[in-house]
C-alpha positions as CSV (number, residue, x, y, z in Angstrom):
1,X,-20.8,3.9,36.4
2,X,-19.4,5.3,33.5
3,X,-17.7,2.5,31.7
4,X,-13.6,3.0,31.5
5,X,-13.3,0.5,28.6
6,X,-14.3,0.3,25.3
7,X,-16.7,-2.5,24.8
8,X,-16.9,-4.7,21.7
9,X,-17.0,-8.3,20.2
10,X,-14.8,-10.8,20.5
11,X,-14.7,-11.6,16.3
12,X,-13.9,-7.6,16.2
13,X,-10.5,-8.2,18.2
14,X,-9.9,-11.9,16.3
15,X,-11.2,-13.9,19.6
16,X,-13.3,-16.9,18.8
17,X,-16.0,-16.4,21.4
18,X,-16.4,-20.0,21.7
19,X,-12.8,-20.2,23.4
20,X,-14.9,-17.0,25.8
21,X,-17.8,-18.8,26.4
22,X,-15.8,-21.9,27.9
23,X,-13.5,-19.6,30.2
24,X,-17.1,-18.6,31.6
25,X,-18.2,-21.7,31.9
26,X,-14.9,-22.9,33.4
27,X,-14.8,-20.3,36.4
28,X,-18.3,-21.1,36.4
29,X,-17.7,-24.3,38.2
30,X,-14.8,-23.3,40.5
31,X,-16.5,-22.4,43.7
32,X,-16.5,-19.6,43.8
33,X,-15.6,-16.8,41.0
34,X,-17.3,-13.5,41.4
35,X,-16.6,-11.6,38.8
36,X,-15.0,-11.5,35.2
37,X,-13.7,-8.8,32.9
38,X,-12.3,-9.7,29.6
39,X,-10.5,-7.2,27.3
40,X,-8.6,-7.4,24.5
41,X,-6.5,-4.6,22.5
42,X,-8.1,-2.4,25.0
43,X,-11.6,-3.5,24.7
44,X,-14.2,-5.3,27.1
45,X,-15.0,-8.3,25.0
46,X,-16.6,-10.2,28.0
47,X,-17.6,-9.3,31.3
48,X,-19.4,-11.5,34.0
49,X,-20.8,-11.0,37.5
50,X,-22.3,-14.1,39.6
51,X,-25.2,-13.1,41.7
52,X,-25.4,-12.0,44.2
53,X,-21.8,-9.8,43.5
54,X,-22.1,-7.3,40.8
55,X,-19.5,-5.3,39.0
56,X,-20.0,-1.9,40.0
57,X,-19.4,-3.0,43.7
58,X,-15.9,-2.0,44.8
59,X,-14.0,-5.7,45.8
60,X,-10.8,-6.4,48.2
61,X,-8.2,-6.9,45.9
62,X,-5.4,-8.3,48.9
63,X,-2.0,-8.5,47.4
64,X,-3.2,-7.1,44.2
65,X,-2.3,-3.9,46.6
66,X,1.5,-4.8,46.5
67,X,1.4,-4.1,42.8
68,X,-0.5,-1.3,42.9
69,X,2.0,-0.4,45.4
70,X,5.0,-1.0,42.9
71,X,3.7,1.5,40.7
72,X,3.8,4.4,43.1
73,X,7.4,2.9,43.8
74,X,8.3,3.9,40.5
75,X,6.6,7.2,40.1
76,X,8.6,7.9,43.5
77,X,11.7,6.9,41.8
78,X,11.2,8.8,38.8
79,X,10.8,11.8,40.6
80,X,14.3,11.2,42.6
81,X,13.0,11.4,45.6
82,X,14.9,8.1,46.4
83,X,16.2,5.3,44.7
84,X,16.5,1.1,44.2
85,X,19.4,1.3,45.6
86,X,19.1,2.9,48.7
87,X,19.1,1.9,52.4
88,X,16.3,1.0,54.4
89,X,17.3,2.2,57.7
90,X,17.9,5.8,55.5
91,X,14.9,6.2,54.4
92,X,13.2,5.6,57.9
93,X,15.2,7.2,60.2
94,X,13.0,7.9,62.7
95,X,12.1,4.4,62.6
96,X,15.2,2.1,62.4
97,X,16.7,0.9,65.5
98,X,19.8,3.1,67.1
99,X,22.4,0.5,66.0
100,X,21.1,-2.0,63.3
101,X,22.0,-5.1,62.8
102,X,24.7,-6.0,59.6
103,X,21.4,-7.6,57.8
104,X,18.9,-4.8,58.4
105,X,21.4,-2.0,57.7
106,X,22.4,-3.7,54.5
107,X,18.7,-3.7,53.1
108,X,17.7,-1.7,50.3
109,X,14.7,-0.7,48.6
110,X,15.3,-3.6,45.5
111,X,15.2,-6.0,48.2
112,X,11.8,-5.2,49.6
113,X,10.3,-5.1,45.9
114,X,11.9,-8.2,45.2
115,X,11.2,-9.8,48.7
116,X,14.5,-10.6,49.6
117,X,15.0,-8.9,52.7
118,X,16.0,-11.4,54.5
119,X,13.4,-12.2,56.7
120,X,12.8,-15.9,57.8
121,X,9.0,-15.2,57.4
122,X,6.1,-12.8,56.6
123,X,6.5,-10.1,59.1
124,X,3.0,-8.2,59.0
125,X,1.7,-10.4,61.8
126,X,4.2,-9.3,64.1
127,X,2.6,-5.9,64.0
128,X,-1.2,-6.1,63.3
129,X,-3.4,-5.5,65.7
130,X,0.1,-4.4,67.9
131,X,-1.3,-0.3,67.7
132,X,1.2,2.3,66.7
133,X,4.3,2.3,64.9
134,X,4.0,-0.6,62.5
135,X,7.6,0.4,60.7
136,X,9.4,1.2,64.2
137,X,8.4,-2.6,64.9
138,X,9.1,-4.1,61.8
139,X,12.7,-2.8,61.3
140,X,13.1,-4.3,65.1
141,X,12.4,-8.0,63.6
142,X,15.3,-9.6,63.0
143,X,16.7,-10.0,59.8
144,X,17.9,-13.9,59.6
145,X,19.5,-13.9,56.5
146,X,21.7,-11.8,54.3
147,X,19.2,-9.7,51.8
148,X,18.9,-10.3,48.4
149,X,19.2,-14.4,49.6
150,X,16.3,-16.5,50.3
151,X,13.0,-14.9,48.3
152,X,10.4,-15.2,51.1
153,X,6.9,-13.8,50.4
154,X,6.6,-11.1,52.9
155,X,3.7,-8.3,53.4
156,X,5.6,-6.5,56.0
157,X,8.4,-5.6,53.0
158,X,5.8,-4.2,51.1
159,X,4.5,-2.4,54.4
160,X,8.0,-0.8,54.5
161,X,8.6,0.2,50.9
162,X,5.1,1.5,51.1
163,X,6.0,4.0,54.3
164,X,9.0,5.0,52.4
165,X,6.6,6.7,49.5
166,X,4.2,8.0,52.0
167,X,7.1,9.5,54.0
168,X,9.0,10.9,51.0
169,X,6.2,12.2,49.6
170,X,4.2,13.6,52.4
171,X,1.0,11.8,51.1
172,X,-1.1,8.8,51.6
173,X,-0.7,6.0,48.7
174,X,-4.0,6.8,47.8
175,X,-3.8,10.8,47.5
176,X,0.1,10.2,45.9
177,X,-1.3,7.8,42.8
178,X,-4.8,10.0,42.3
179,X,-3.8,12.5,40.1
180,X,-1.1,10.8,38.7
181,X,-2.8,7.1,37.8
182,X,-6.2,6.5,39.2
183,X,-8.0,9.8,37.8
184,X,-6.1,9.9,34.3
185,X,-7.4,5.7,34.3
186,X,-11.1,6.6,35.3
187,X,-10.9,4.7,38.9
188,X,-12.7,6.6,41.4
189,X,-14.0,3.5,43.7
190,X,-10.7,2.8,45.0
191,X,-10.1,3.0,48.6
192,X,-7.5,1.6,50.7
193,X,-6.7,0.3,54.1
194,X,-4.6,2.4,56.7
195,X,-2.4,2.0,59.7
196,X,-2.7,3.1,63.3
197,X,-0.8,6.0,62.2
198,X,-2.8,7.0,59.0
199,X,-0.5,5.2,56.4
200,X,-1.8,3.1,53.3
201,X,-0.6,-0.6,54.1
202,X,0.5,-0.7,51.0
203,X,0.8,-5.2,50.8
204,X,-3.5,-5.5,50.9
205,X,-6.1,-3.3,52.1
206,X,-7.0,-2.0,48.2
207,X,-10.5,-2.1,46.7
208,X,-12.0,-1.2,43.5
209,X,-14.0,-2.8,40.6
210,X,-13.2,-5.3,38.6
211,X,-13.1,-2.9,35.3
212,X,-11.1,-0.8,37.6
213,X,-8.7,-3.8,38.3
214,X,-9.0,-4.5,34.7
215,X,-7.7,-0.9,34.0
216,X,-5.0,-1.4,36.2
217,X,-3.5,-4.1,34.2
218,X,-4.4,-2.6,30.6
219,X,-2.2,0.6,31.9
220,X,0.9,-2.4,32.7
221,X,0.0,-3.7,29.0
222,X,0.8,-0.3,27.3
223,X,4.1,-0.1,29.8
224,X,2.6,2.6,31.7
225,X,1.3,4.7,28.1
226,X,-2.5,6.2,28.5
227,X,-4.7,7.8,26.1
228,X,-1.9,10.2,24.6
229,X,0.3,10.1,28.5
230,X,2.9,8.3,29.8
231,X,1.6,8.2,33.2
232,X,4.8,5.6,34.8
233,X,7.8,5.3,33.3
234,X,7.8,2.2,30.0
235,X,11.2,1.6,32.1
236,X,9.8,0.7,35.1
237,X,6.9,-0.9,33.9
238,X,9.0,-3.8,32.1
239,X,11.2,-4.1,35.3
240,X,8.7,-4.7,37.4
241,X,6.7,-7.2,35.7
242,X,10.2,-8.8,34.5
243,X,11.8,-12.2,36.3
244,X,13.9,-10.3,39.0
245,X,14.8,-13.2,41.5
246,X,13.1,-17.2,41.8
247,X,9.5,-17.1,43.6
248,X,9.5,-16.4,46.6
249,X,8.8,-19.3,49.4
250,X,4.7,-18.4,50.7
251,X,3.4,-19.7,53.9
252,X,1.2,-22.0,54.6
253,X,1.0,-23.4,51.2
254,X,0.4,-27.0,50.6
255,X,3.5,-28.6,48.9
256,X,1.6,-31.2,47.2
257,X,-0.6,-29.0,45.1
258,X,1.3,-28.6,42.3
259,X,1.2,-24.8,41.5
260,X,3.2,-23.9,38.7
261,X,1.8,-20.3,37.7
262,X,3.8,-19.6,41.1
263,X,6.9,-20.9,40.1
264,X,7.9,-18.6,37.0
265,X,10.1,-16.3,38.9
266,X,8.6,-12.7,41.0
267,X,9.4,-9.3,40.2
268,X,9.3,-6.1,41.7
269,X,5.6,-6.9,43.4
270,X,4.5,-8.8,40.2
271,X,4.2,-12.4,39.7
272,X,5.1,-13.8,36.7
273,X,3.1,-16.3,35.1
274,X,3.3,-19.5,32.3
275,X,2.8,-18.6,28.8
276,X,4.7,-15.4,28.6
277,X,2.1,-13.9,30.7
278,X,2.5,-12.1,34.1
279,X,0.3,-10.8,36.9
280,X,-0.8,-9.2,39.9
281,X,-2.2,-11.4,42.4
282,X,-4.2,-11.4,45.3
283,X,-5.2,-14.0,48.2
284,X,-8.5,-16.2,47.1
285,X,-8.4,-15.6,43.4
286,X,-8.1,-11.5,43.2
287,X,-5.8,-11.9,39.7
288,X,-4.9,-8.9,36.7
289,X,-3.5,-11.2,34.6
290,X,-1.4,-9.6,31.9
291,X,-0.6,-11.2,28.6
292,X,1.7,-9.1,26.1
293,X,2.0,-12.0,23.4
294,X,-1.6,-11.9,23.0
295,X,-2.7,-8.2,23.9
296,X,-4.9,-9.1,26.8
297,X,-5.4,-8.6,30.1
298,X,-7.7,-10.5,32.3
299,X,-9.8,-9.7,35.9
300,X,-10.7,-11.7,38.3
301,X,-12.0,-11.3,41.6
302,X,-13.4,-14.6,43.4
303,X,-13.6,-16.1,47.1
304,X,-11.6,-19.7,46.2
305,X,-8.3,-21.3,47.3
306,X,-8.4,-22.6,43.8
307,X,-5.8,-20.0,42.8
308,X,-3.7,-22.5,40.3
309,X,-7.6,-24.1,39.2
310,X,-8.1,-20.2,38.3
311,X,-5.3,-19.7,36.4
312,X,-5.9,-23.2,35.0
313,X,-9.2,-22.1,33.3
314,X,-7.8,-19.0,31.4
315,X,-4.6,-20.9,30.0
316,X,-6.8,-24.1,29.1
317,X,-9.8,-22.2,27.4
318,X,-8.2,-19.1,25.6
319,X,-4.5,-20.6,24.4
320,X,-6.0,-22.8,22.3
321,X,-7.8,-20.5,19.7
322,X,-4.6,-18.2,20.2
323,X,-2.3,-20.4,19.1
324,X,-3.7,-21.9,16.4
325,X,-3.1,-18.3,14.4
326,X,-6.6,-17.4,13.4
327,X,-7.2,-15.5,17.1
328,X,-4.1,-13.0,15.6
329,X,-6.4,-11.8,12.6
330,X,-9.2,-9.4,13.7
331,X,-12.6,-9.6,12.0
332,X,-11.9,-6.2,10.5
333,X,-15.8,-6.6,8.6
334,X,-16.7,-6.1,12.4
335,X,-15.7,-2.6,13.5
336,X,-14.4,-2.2,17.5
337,X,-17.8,-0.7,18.4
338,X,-19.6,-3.5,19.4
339,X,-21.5,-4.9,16.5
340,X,-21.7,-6.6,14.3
341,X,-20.2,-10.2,15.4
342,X,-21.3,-12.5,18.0
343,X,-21.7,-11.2,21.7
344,X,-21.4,-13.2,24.9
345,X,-24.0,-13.5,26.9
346,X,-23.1,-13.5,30.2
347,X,-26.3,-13.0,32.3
348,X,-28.0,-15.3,34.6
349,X,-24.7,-16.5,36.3
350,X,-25.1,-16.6,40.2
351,X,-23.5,-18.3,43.5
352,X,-25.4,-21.5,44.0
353,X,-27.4,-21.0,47.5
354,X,-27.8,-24.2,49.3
355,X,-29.5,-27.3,48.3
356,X,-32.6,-28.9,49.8
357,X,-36.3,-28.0,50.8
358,X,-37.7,-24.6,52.0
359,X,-38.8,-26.6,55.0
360,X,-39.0,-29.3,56.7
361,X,-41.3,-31.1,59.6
362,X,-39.0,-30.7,62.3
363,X,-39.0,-27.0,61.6
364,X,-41.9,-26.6,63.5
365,X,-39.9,-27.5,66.8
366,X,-37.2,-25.1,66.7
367,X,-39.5,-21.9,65.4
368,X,-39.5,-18.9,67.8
369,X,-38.0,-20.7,70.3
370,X,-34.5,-19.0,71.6
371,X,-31.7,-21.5,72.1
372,X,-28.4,-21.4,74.1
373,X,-25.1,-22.4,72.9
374,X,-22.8,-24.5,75.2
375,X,-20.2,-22.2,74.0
376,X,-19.9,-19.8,71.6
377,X,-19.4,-20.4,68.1
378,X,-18.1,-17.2,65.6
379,X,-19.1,-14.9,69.2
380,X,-22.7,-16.4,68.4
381,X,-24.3,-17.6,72.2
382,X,-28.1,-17.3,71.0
383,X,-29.7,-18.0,68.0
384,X,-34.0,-17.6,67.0
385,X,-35.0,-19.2,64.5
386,X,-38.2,-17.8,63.1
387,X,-40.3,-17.3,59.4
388,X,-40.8,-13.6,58.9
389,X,-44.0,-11.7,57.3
390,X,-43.2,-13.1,54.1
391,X,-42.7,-16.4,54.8
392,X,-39.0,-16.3,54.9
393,X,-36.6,-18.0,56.9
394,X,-35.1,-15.5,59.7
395,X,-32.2,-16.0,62.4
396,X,-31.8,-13.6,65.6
397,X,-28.4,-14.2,66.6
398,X,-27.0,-12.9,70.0
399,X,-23.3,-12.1,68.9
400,X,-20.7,-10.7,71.5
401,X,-23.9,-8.9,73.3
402,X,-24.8,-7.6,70.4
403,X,-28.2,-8.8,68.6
404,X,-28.7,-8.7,64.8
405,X,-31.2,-10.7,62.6
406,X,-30.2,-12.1,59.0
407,X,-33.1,-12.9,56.6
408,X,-32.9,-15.9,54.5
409,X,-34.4,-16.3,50.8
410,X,-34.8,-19.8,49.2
411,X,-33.4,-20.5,46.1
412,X,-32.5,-17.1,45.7
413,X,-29.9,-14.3,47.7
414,X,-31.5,-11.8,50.2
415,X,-29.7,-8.6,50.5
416,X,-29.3,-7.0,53.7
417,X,-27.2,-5.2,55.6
418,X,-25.2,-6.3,58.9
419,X,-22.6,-4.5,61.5
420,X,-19.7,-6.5,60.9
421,X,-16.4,-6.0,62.7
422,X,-17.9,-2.9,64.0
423,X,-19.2,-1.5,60.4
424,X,-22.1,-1.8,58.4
425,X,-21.7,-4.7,55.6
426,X,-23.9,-5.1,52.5
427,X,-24.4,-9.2,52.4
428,X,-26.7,-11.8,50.5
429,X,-28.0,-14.5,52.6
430,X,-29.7,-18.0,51.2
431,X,-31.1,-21.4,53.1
432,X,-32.5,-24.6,52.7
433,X,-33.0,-27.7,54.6
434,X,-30.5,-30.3,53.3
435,X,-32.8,-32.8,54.7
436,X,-35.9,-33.1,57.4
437,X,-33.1,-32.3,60.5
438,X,-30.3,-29.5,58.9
439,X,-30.7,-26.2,58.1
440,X,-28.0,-24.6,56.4
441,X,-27.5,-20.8,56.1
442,X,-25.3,-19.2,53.7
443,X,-24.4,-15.6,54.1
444,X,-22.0,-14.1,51.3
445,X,-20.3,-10.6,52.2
446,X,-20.2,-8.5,49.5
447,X,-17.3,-6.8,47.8
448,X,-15.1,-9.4,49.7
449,X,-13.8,-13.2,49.0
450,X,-16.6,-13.8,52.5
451,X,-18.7,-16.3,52.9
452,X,-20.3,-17.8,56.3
453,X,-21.7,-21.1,56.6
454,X,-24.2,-22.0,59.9
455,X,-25.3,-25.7,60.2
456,X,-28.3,-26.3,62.6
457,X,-29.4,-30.0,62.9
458,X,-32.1,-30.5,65.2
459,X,-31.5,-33.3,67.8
460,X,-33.5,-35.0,70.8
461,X,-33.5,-31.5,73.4
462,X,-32.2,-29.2,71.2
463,X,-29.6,-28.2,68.3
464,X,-25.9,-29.1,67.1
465,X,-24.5,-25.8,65.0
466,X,-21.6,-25.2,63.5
467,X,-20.1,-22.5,61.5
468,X,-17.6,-22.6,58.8
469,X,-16.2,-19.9,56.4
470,X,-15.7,-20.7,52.8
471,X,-11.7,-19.3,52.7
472,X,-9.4,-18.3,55.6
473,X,-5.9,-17.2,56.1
474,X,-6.7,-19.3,59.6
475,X,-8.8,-22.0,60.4
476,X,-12.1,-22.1,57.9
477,X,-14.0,-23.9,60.6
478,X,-15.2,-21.1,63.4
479,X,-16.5,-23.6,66.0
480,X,-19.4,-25.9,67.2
481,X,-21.9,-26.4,70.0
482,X,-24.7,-28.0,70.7
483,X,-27.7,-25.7,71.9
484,X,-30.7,-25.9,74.3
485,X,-34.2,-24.5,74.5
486,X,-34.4,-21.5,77.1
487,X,-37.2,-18.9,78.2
488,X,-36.3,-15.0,77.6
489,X,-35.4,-14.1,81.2
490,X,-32.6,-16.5,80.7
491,X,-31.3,-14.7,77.5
């Protein structure tokens, strides 16, 4: 890919790349970051991918989609074709109810940037998976509170304002910020989730790289200013990113983690941060942090519920050498090209597959033979274990009817592909015997926050599995069984 940023080094921007090297290092032992771009006064200074993710792979960005989202707002704004002020139930029509409720018909466009709506709770899971007419069912919620009270984190807001655009405009999200911010920026990976219907969700659903993400939050560091354009307005730039009400209450969230990047105040789909600093911020580490003091912006893209641990790493290994005033004087002997001045080396980072042996004695029971789960566990209800023409750990798994085979390496991720949800997915599978009776299987997803974990300890007749996924807006544990030998007519 053709690289959107600038590259140089640190000492050319006035960053000690020691304060670099231990932000690498940091992430490095949060389990588990995926990728890294650093850039300074608009140039790459570090950027970091652990095996088996790479950059140029398109990632879910989750709520890093709501502020993506906010842009669009403002471009639709600045073109008049509606404003902060105006009413929900206006700019829907054919989807507000017939006589809405004082609440809902007092609800404006600030509130759903600013989540203050006045819903109770998150409203998107009233409506996915429900088929057709996501908006029609979401203004028929009710609306508990008066708006602009009671922040509440809430997708389903962002759904709305979202629909508003796409009606107003007569475009997709997608086609509507093309022309006007992802082509002028260089991102052509991007892609984004739709509705029964056809609309962009506009709260989650986004991908694109992490130099693209990177982009993204350089273009909010020049207040919307690119390359010789003024692609969103400076106006709505520093609204948006700017303390508009107190952080909105989130879900699910465990009050005695303290979390204080997520209590600096929220703006219009922007999260402010500690240390001057705001951001856009996804589930499982997805971050564009944005930091106008110090001219950076940093991307991350992980699979972690460390989120604050995250946020933890930048603040504790970069403030440091910027406050202590030589970080504000660029090496000006070493020209923004690249050289001279030291560079960062950032290769031979990687996942860590699991731990153990390549095998064990008690393999030799289990190979080839098909087993039975009890019940099913993740839609598994048959597993093969077997060693492939290379040697190489393989699993047939019966899944909901459906047969697939993942290949394992040892010590090292196997790519391969499997139908997932329907689809093709590009994954990176590991294993290793923790000891003489458990086999455990890793299987990252690629491009997403994904990973699977299948436990199989041998036992007296049989096996005892259990799956587990690394991060989970649910339950990370999928299920256990235990499993018995059977012959093929019984599969």
């Amino acid at each position: 890919m053709t690289p959107l940023l600038a590259r140089t080094t640190p000492a050319a921007v006035g960053l000690d790349p020691a304060a670099v090297r231990l932000l690498i290092d940091r992430l490095n032992a949060i389990d588990a970051v995926h990728s890294l771009v650093v850039v300074r006064d608009g140039h790459v200074v570090a950027e970091v991918a652990w095996a088996p993710h790479t950059l140029d792979r398109p990632h879910m960005m989750f709520s890093v989609s709501k502020s993506v989202t906010a842009l669009a707002v403002g471009l639709a704004i600045d073109e008049g074709r509606f404003g902060l002020e105006d009413r929900v139930v206006d700019l829907l029509p054919d989807d507000a109810p017939a006589d809405p409720s004082p609440n809902l018909a007092s609800m404006t466009v600030r509130h759903l940037l600013t989540m203050t709506s006045g819903h109770a709770a998150d409203t998107i899971r009233a409506v996915r998976g429900a088929g057709r007419g996501w908006a029609r069912r979401l203004l028929a919620l009710p609306v508990e509170h008066e708006p602009g009270t009671a922040p509440v984190y809430n997708t389903g807001a962002t759904y709305l304002v979202g629909a508003i655009v796409q009606r107003l405009t007569g475009q997709r999200l997608l086609d509507y910020l093309r022309p006007r911010v992802f082509e002028p920026l260089g991102i052509t990976t991007a892609t984004w989730e739709q509705d029964p219907d056809g609309r962009d969700v506009a709260g989650y659903g986004l991908a694109m790289t992490t130099e693209e993400l990177a982009a993204f939050g350089q273009l909010c560091l020049q207040r919307g200013h690119w390359r010789g354009r003024q692609l969103v307005p400076a106006e709505w730039i520093d609204a948006a990113t700017s303390r508009q009400v107190p952080s909105p209450a989130v879900g699910g969230v465990d009050p005695t983690q303290p979390r204080p990047d997520a209590e600096q105040g929220y703006g219009f789909q922007f999260w402010r941060c500690r240390h001057g600093a705001y951001r856009a911020d996804g589930a499982f580490g997805q971050f564009a942090i944005v930091w106008p003091e110090h001219r950076m912006v940093i991307a991350i893209n992980s699979g972690t519920n460390d989120m604050q641990g995250v946020m933890d790493a930048v603040w504790d290994s970069l403030l440091p050498a910027l406050s202590d005033g030589t970080a504000a004087r660029p090496d000006r002997t070493a020209p923004a090209t690249g050289a001279p001045g030291e560079t960062i080396d950032a290769s031979g980072y990687r996942l860590p597959p699991p731990a153990g042996a390549p095998a064990s004695p008690r393999e030799a029971s289990i190979i080839g033979v098909t087993h039975a789960l009890d019940a099913p566990v993740g839609r598994i209800t048959h597993l093969t274990l077997f060693r492939d023409e290379h040697g190489r750990l393989s699993l047939h798994l019966r899944a909901a009817g459906q047969d697939r085979t993942i290949r394992y390496g040892y010590d090292e991720w196997l790519p391969g592909v499997l139908a997932l949800g329907g689809r093709p997915a590009d994954v990176a599978s590991a294993a290793a015997w923790a000891d003489e009776s458990r086999l455990v299987a890793r299987t990252i997803t690629l491009g997403t926050p994904f990973a699977t974990t299948l436990s199989l300890r041998v036992v007296d007749g049989g096996l005892e599995v259990a799956l587990d996924q690394n991060v989970s807006f649910d339950d990370t544990h999928l299920g256990h069984a235990t499993a018995r030998p059977v012959t093929s007519a019984e599969v």
